[in-house]
C-alpha positions in Angstrom: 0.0 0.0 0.0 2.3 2.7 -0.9 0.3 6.0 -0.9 1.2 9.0 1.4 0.6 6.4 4.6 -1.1 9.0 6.3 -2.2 7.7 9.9 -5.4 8.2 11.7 -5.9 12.0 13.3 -5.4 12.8 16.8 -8.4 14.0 19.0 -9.6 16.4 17.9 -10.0 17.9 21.6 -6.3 17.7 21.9 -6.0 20.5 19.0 -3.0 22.5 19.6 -1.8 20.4 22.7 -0.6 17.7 23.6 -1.7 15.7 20.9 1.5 16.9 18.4 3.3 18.5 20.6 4.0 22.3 20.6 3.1 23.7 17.0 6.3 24.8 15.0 6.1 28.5 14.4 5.9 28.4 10.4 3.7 30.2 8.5 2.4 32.1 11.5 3.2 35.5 9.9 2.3 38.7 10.5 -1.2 41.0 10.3 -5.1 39.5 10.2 -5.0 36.3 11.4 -6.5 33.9 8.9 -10.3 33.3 8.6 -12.4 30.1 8.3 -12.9 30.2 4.7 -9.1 30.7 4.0 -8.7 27.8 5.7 -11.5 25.9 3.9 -9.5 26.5 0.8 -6.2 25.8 1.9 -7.4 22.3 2.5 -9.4 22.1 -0.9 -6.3 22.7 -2.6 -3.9 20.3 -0.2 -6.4 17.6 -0.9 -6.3 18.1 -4.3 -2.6 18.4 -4.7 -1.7 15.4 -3.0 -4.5 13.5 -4.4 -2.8 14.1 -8.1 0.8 13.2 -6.7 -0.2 10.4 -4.9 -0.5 8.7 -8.2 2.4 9.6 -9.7 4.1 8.1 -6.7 2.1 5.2 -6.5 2.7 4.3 -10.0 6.6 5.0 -9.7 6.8 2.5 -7.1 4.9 0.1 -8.1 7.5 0.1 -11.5 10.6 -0.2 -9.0 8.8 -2.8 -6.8 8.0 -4.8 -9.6 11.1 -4.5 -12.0 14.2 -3.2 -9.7 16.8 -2.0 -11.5 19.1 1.5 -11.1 16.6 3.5 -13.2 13.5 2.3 -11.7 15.2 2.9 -7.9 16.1 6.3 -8.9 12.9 7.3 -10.6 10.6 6.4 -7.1 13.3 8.5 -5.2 12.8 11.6 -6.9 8.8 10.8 -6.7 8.6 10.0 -3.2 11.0 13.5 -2.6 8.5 15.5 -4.6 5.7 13.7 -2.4 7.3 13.9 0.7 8.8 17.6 0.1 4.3 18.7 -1.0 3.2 17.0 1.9 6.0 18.5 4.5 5.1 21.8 3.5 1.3 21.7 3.7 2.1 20.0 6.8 3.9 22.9 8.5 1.5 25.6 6.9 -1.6 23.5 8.6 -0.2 25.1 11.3 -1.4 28.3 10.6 -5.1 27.5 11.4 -4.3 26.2 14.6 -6.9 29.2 16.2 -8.8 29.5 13.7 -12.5 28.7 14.4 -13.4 26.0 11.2 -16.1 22.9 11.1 -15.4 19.5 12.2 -14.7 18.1 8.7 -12.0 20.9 8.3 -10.3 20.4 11.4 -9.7 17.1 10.8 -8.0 17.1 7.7 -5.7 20.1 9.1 -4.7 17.6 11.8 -4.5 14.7 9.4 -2.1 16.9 7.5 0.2 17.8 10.1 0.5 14.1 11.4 0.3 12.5 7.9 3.8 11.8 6.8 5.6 8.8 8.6 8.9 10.4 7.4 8.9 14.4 6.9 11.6 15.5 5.7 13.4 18.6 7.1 12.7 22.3 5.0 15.7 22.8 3.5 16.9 22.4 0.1 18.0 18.8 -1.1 17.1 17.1 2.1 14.0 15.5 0.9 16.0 14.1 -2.1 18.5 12.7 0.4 15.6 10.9 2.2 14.3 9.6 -0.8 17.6 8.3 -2.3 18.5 6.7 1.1 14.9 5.3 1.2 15.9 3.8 -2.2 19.2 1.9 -1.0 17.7 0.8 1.8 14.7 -0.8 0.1 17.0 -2.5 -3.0 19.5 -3.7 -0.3 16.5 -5.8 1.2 14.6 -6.1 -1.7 17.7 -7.8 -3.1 19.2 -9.8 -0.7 20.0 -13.5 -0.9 22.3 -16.1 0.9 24.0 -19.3 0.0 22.4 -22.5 1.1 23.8 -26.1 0.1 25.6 -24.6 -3.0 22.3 -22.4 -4.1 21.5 -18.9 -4.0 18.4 -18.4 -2.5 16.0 -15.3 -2.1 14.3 -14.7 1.1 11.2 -16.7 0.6 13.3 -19.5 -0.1 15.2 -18.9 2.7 11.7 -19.0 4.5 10.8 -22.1 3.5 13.7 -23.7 4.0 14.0 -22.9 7.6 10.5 -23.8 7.5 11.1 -27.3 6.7 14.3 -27.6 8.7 14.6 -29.6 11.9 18.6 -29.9 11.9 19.7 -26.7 14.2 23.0 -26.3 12.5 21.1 -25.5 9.2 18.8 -23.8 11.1 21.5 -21.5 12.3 23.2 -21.1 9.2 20.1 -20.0 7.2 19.0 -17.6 10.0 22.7 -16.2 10.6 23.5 -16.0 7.0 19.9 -13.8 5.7 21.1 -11.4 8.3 24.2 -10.6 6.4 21.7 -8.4 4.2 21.6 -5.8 7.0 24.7 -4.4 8.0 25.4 -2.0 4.8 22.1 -0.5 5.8 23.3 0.9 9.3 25.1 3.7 7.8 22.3 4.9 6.0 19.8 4.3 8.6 21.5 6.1 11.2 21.5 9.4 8.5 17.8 8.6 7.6 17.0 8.4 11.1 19.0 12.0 12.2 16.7 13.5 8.8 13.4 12.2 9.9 13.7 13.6 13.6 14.8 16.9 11.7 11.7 16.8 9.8 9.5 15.7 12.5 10.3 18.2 14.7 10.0 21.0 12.0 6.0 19.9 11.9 5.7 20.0 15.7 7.3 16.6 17.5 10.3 16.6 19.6 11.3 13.1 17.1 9.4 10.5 14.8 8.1 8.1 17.0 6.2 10.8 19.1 4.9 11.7 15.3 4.1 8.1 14.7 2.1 7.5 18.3 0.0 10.7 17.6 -2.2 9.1 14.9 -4.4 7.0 17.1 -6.5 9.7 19.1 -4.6 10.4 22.2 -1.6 11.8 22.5 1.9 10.1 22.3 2.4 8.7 25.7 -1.3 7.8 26.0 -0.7 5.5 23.1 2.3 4.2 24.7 1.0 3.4 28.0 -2.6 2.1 26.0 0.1 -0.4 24.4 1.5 -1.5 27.7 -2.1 -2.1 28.8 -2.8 -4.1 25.9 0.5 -6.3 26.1 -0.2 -6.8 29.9 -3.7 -8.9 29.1 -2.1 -11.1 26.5 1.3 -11.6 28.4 0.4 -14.1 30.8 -1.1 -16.5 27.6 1.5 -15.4 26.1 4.2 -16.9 28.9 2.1 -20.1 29.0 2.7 -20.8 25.3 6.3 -19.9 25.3 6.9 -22.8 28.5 5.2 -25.3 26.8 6.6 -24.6 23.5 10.3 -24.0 25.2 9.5 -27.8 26.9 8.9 -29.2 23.5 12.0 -27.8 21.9 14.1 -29.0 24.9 12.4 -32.9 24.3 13.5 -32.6 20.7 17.1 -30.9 20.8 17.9 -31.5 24.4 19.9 -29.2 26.4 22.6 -28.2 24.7 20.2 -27.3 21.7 17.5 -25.4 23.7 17.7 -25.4 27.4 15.1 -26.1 29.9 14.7 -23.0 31.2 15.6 -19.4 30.5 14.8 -17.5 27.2 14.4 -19.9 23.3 16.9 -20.1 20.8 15.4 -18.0 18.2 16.4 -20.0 14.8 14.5 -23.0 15.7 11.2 -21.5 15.6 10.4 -21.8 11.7 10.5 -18.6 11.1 13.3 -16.0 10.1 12.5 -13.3 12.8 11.1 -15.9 15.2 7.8 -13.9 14.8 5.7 -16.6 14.3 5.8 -20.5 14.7 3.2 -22.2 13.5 5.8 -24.1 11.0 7.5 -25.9 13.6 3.7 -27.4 14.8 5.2 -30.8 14.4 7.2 -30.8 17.1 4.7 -29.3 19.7 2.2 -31.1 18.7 0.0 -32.4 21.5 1.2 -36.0 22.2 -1.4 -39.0 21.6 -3.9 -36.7 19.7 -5.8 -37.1 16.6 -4.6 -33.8 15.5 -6.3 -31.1 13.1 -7.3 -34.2 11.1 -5.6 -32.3 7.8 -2.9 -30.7 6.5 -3.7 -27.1 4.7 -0.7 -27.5 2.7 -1.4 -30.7 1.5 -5.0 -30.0 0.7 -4.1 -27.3 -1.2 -1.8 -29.4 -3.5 -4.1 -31.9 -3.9 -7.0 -29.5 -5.3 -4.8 -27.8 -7.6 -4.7 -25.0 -6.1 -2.0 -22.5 -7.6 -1.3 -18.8 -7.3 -4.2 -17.6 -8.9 -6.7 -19.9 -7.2 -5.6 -19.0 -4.1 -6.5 -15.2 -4.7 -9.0 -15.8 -6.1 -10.7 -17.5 -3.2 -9.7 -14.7 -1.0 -11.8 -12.7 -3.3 -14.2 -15.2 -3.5 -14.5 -15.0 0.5 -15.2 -11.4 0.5 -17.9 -12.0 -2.7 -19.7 -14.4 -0.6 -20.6 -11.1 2.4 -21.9 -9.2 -0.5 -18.7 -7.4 -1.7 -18.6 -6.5 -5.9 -16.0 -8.8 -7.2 -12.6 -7.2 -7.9 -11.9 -5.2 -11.1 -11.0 -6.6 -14.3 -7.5 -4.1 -13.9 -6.8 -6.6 -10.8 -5.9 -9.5 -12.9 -4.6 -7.6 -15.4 -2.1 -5.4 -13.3 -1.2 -7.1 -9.8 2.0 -9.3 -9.4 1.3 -12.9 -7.9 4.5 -14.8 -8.7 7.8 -14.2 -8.9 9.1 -13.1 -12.2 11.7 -15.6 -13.3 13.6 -12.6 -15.3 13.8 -10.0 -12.9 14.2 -8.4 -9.4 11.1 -7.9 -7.3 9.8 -6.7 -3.9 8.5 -10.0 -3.6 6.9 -8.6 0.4 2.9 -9.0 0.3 1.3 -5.4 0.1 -2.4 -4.6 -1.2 -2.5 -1.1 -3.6 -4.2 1.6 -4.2 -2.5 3.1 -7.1 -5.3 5.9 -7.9 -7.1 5.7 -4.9 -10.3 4.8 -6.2 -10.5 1.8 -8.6 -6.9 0.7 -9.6 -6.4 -1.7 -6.9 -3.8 -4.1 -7.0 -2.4 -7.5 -5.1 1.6 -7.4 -5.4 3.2 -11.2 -3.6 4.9 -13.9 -4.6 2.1 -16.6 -3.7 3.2 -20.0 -3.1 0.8 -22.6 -2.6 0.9 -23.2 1.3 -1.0 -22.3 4.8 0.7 -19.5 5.4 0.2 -17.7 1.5 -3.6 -18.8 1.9 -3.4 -16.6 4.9 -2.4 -13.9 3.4 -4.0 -13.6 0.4 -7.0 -13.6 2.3 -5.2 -10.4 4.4 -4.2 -8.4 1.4 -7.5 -8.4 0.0 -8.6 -7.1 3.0 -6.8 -4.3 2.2 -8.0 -4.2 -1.0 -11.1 -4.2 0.5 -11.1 -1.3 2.5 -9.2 0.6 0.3 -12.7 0.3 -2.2 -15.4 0.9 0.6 -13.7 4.6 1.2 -13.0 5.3 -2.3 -16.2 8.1 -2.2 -14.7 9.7 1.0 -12.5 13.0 0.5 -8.8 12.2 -0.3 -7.5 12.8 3.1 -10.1 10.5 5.0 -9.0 7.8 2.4 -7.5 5.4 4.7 -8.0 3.1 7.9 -9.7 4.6 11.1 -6.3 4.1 12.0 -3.4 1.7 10.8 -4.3 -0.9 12.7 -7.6 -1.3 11.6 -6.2 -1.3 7.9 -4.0 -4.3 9.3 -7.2 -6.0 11.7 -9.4 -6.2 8.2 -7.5 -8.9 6.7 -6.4 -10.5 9.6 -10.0 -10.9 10.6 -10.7 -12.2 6.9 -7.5 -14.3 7.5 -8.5 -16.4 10.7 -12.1 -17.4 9.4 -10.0 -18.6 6.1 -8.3 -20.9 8.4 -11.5 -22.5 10.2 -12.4 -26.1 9.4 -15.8 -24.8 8.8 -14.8 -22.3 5.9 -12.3 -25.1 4.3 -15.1 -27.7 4.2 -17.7 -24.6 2.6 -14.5 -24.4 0.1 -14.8 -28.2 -0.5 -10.9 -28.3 0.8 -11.9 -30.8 3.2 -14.4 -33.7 3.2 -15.7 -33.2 7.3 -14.8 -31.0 10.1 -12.7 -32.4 12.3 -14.7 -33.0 16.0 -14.2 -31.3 19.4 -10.9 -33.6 19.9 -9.3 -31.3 17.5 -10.2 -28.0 18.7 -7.2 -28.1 21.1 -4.5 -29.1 18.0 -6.4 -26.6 15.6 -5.8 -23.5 18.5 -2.5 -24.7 19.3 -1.8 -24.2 15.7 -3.4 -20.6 15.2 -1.8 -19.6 18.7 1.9 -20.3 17.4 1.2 -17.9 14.9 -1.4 -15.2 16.4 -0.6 -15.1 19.7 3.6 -15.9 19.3 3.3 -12.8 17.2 2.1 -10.4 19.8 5.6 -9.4 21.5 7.1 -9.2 18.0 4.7 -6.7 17.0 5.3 -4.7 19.6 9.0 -4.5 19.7 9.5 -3.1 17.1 8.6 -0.3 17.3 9.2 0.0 21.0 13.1 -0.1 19.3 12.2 2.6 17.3 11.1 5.0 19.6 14.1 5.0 21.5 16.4 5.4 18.7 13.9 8.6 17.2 13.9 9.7 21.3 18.1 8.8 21.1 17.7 6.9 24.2 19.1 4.2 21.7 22.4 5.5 19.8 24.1 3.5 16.8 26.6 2.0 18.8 24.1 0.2 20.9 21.5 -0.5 18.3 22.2 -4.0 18.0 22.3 -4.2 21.5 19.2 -2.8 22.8 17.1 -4.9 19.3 18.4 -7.9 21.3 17.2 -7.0 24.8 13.9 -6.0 23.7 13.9 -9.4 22.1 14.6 -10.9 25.2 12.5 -8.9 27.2 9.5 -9.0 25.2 9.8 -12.5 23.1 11.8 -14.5 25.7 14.4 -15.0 23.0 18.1 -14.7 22.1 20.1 -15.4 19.0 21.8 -18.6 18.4 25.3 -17.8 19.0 27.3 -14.5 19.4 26.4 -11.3 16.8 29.2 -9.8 14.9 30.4 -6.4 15.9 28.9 -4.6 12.7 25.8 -6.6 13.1 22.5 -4.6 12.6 19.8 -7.1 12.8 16.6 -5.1 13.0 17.2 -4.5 9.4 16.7 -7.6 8.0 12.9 -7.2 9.0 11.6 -5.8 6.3 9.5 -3.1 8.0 12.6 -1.7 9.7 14.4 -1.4 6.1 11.7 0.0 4.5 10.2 2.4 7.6 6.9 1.0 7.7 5.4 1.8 11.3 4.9 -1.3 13.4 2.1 -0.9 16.2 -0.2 -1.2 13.3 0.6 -5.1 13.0 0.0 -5.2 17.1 -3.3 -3.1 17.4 -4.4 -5.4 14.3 -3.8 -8.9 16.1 -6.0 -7.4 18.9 -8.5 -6.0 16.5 -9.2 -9.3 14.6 -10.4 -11.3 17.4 -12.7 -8.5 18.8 -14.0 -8.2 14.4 -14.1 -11.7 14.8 -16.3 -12.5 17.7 -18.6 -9.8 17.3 -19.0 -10.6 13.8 -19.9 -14.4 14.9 -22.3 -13.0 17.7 -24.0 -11.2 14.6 -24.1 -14.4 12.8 -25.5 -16.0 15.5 -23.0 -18.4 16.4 -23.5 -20.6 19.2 -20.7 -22.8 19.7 -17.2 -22.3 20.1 -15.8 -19.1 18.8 -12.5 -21.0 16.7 -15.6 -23.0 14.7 -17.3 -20.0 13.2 -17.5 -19.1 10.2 -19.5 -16.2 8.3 -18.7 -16.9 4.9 -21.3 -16.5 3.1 -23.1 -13.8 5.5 -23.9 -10.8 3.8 -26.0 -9.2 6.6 -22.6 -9.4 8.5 -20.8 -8.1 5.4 -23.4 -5.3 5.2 -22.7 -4.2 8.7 -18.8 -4.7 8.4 -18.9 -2.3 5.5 -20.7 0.3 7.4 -17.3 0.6 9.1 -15.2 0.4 6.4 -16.7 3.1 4.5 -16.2 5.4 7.2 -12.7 5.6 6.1 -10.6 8.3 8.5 -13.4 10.6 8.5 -14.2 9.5 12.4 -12.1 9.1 15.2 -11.3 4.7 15.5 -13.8 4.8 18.6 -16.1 5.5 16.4 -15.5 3.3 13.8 -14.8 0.5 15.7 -18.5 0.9 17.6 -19.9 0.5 13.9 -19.4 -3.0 13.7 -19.0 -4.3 17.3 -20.8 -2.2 19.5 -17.5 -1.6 21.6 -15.5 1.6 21.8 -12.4 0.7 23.6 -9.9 -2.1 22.0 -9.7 -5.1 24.3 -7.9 -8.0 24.4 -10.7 -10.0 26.0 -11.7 -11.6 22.6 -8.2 -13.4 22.5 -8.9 -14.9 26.1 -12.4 -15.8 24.9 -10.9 -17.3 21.6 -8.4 -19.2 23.1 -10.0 -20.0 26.8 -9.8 -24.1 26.5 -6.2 -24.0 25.3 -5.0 -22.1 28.1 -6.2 -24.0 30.4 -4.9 -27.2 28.7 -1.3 -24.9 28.5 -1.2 -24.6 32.1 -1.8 -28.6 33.0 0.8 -29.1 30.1 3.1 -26.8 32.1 2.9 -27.8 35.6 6.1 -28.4 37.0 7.8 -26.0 34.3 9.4 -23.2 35.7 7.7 -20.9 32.9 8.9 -17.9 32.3 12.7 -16.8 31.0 13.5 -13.7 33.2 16.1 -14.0 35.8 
């Protein structure tokens, strides 16, 4: 989704305060103070000005992403410095109208304005096209990157599902240790990009970026943070309980000098190349002397020749069947679903929105497996949303806030995975009775619930190196003790002095703000139950479905077609009924595999803190 990112607006009773911090003093000038209509047209003419440059950006990216070469790198840098260099200065000249007396609709797109960049740039000549160039090398480093496996050269999907597949630790080490050679070369760069976006930031009113990024969800910066630390404090303890049993399993399989008893998990051995989530390495936890899911996704897959195009198409499909117009001919025509054989390619999953109204566009590399059927069902959700606020003004095109944008597909994404949905799909004969419910939760709670620290360290990082609580020399450093802290994880041996391993997550590479993914896990279960309590489901919550429900879809769209043009509270009540995000969902969801967790783990010393 590469557009201008904007994020969701803060309150609009923090206006002036501490919302975005103390306004910068640009534009204030001297004589009448403006008037409501001047401000009126100010935004008419912002709106319209990004709107045309937005797609010129779009379209350059979507050329680099899609066929990376020099030219094509240089040619998005000098669109996303135009972009970013329009949007910086109608940023800091929103500003102006900060006293003004203007109607609801106004003042929210003067707010969205100042907090819509995730990287201003600072106001002085050449520095955006610095940004933008860096952005460039730092995208094509990652975008690029490979490692040499058993005599092959293997891209990072590979190198995904070969550590996937894995069970011997040394190769498990090697792949892990050896994709992380992508990142140092970007540390150089990252620590300039980083110094420009703080200069920016502060020029449009924030003492550094991450107070800019936690002002777009309706508070003000250190609300959000704290509201995070709430958040993280439900889930934790379920979180702990998994981590033991899973830790326990490890220990059984490698024994000690593998993965230890106690204390934090080797990180390589989890399937997955940032550990984030671990639902490949199911086999080994496995409950013992259970009948299992009673089916393999994977395998089902292959066996009903499924292929790339299948698979999105039944994500569409899905989002057909709640009474959603199928997607545009221009879909087929223009998205990327497989990796080009001839060429370079972002191959990382994103949904677009080239001309933000009908041009959108799936770009992945789909392979036929679980984890792809996932996410093709995500993206679309993206998709999705990016359609039902196409008729809203340009500047309330986008998510309520980011992590709704995220929540839509992941709430599309667990019902794809139900028994109930695959057997409406014809991918499997029967669903599988109660004796599988606690395999089939295991399974979505090594990916969904294992993610949940992950998503919010991240950005945790980030905000201390923006606040410079975090300097270079210690970056790698303090990535690994949040790691630890958060994840109950360390590496598998020793990192190399010049190692800089948060940026071989693509997200951190490519600055791509991370709370989103962590408001969005919590999101999707509190969609997905009151989506089920609408369908009137009756049984457990993992075994509904709502394909198929279009008075659910009808409701769900209500929400979706509110765009940003209402605080998330708001939006959120429009489907659920609930204003406040909440965790509870997740317990609910997940209730009888907790409790099986902690009979599992009696006697564990659970836990990895000393």
């Amino acid at each position: 989704m590469k557009r201008l990112l904007l994020l969701s607006v803060a309150a609009l009773a923090l206006v002036g305060g501490s919302a975005v911090g103390k306004p910068a003093a640009h534009g204030s000038g001297q004589g009448a103070a403006p008037s409501a209509a001047e401000a009126k047209a100010f935004v008419a003419k912002a709106e319209k000005d990004l709107a045309e440059i937005s797609v010129y950006a779009n379209k350059a990216e979507w050329v680099y992403e899609t066929y990376i070469i020099p030219d094509t790198s240089d040619l998005t840098a000098k669109a996303g410095a135009e972009q970013t260099e329009m949007a910086t200065r109608y940023a800091k000249q929103a500003a102006r109208f900060d006293q003004v007396k203007v109607d609801e609709v106004t003042r929210r797109k003067l707010l969205l304005l100042k907090i819509g960049l995730v990287l201003p740039s600072p106001d002085r000549p050449g520095a955006a096209k610095e940004m933008g160039d860096i952005q460039a090398r730092l995208a094509t480093l990652y975008s690029t990157g490979t490692a040499t496996i058993d005599g092959k050269t293997l891209h990072l999907e590979d190198l995904e599902d070969e550590l996937a597949k894995t069970r011997d630790p040394a190769k498990a080490r090697e792949i892990w240790e050896k994709w992380r050679r992508v990142s140092p070369p970007m540390k150089a760069d990252y620590v300039k990009l980083t110094a420009l976006a703080n200069e920016g930031s502060r020029g449009v009113g924030f003492k550094d970026t991450g107070a800019l990024w936690r002002s777009g969800y309706d508070m003000p910066p250190d609300q959000f943070a704290a509201l995070s630390d709430k958040l993280w404090g439900q889930v934790e303890p379920f979180y702990t309980n998994l981590h033991c049993y899973v830790r326990a399993r490890l220990n059984a399989k490698y024994g000690d000098a593998v993965q230890p008893r106690t204390g934090p998990i080797r990180a390589d051995l989890l399937g997955n190349i940032w550990a984030q989530q671990w639902g490949n390495i199911y086999d080994v936890v496995a409950p013992a002397n259970s009948p299992g899911m009673g089916y393999d996704l994977t395998k089902q897959l292959v066996a009903h020749s499924y292929d790339a195009p299948k698979m999105v198409k039944t994500a569409e499909n899905f989002y057909i069947s709640l009474g959603f117009a199928p997607w545009p001919k221009t879909f087929w025509e223009r998205s990327l679903i497989v990796r080009p054989a001839d060429r370079e390619v972002q191959c990382h999953a994103s949904a677009w929105d080239v001309d933000n109204k009908d041009d959108i566009r799936l770009k992945a590399c789909v392979h036929v497996n679980a984890d792809d059927f996932f996410t093709v069902h995500h993206e679309l959700g993206h998709n999705l949303y990016q359609r039902a606020y196409n008729t809203q003004p340009f500047l309330f095109e986008n998510g309520a806030n980011d992590g709704f944008h995220e929540a839509i597909g992941d709430f599309a994404g667990l019902n794809a995975l139900t028994p109930g949905y695959l057997k409406q799909l014809g991918l499997i004969e029967t669903v599988p009775g109660p004796d599988a419910d606690i395999p089939y939760l295991l399974r979505q709670a090594m990916d969904g619930i294992a993610f949940l620290p992950f998503g919010l360290l991240v950005d945790k990082w980030r905000w201390e190196v923006f606040s410079g609580q975090v300097t270079p020399e210690h970056y790698n450093d303090a990535w690994w003790a949040l790691v630890e802290q958060y994840q109950g994880m360390v590496p598998p041996g020793p990192r190399p002095a010049d190692a800089f391993d948060p940026g071989a997550k693509n997200h951190i590479a490519t600055s791509v703000p991370y709370a989103r993914y962590f408001l969005a896990r919590i999101y999707e279960y509190q969609f997905y139950r009151a989506a089920c309590r609408q369908a009137g489901w009756k049984g457990p919550l993992n075994r509904c479905s709502i394909y198929g429900d279009k008075a659910v879809g009808a409701k769900f769209n209500k929400m979706l077609a509110m765009g940003a043009s209402r605080p998330w509270p708001e939006a959120l009540e429009a489907f659920t009924g609930e204003k406040d995000i909440d965790a509870s969902a997740i317990a609910d969801y997940f209730a009888p595999l907790n409790a099986w967790l902690t009979v599992q783990n009696k006697g564990q010393s659970c836990g990895w803190k000393t």
